[in-house]
C-alpha positions as CSV (number, residue, x, y, z in Angstrom):
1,X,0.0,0.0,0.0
2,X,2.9,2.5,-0.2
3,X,2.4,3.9,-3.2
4,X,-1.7,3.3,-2.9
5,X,-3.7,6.6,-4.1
6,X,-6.4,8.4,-1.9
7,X,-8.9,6.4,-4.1
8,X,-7.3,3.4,-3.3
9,X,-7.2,4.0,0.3
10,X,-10.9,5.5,0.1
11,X,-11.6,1.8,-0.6
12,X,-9.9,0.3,2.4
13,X,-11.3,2.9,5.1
14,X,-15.2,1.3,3.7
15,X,-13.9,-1.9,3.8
16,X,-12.9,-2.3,7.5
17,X,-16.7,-2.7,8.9
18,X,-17.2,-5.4,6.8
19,X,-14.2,-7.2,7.0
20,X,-14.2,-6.4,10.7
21,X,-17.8,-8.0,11.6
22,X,-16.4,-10.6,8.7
23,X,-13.7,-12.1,11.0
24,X,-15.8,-12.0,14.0
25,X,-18.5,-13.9,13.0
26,X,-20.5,-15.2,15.5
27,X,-18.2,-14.8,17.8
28,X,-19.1,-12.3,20.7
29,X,-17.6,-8.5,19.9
30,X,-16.7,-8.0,23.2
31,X,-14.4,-10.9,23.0
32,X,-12.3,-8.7,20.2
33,X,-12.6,-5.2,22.1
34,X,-9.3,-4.7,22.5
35,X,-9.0,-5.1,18.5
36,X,-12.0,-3.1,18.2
37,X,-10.5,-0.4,20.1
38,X,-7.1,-0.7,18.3
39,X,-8.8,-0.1,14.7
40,X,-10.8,2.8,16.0
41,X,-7.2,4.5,16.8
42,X,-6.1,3.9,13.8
43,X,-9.4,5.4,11.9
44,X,-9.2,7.9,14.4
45,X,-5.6,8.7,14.1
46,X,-6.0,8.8,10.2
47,X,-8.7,11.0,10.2
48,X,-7.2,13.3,12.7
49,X,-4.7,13.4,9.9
50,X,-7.7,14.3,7.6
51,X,-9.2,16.8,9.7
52,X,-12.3,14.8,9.4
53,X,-14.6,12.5,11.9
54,X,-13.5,9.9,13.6
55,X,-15.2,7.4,11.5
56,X,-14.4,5.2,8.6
57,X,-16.3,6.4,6.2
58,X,-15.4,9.8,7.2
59,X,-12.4,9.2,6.1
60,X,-13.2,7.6,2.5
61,X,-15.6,10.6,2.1
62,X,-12.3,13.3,3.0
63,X,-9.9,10.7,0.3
64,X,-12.9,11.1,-2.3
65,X,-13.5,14.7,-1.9
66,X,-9.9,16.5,-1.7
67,X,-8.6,17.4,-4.6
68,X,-5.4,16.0,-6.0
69,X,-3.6,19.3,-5.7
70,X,-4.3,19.8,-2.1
71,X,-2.5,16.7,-0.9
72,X,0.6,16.8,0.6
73,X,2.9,13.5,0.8
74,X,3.3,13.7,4.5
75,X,-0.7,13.4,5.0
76,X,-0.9,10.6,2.4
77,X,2.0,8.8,4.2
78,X,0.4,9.0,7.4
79,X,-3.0,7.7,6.3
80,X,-1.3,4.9,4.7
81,X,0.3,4.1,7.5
82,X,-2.8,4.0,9.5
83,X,-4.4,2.0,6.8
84,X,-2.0,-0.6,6.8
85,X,-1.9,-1.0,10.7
86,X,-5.7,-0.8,10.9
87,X,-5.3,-3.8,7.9
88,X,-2.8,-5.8,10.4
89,X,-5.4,-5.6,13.6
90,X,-8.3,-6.8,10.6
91,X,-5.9,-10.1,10.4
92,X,-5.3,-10.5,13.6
93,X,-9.0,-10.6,14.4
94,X,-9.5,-13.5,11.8
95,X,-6.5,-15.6,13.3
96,X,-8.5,-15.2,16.4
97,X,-11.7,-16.4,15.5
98,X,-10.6,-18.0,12.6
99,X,-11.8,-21.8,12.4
100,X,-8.5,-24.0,12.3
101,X,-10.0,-25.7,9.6
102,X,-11.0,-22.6,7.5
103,X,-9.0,-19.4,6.4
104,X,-11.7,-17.3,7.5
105,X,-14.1,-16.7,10.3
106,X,-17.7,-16.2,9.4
107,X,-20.0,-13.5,9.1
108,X,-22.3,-11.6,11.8
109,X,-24.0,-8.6,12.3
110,X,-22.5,-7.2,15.0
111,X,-19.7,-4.6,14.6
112,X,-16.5,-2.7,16.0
């Protein structure tokens, strides 16, 4: 993802609910709160980066909307880097509740 383009990383910030409530499947959310918790300070950190809401999608919409002139490769580094940790604490709540038969864990409605 280092050289990934706001677009690209628009597309990861909407991703992480899903692929969130994706490796927790049925599992409890409370029993991945300190995960939870870990990928909101990442969203958060990026979109304090953003000047935006502490939110995911926040975040995708500040990516989508900025114009490519007003983008500074300092910013863009920083939400990269947030992107790829926030992707890192995704995969280590699928090896939690991943089934050690499957690659994945399954899929609930609950969420981070």
């Amino acid at each position: 993802m280092s050289s990934s383009s706001p677009e690209d990383l628009a597309i990861a910030f909407r991703s992480f609910d899903r692929r969130f409530r994706d490796a927790l499947g049925d599992n409890d959310a409370g029993a991945a709160s300190d995960l939870a918790d870990a990928l909101r300070e990442h969203v958060g950190a990026a979109a304090a980066a953003l000047g935006t809401s502490a939110d995911a999608a926040s975040v995708a919409g500040e990516l989508d909307r900025r114009p490519a002139d007003q983008w500074d490769d300092a910013t863009l580094d920083e939400v990269r880097r947030h992107a790829l940790e926030a992707g890192g604490v995704l995969r280590k709540v699928d090896e939690r509740f991943a089934d050690p038969g499957d690659d994945a864990g399954g899929a609930s409605s609950d969420t981070w």
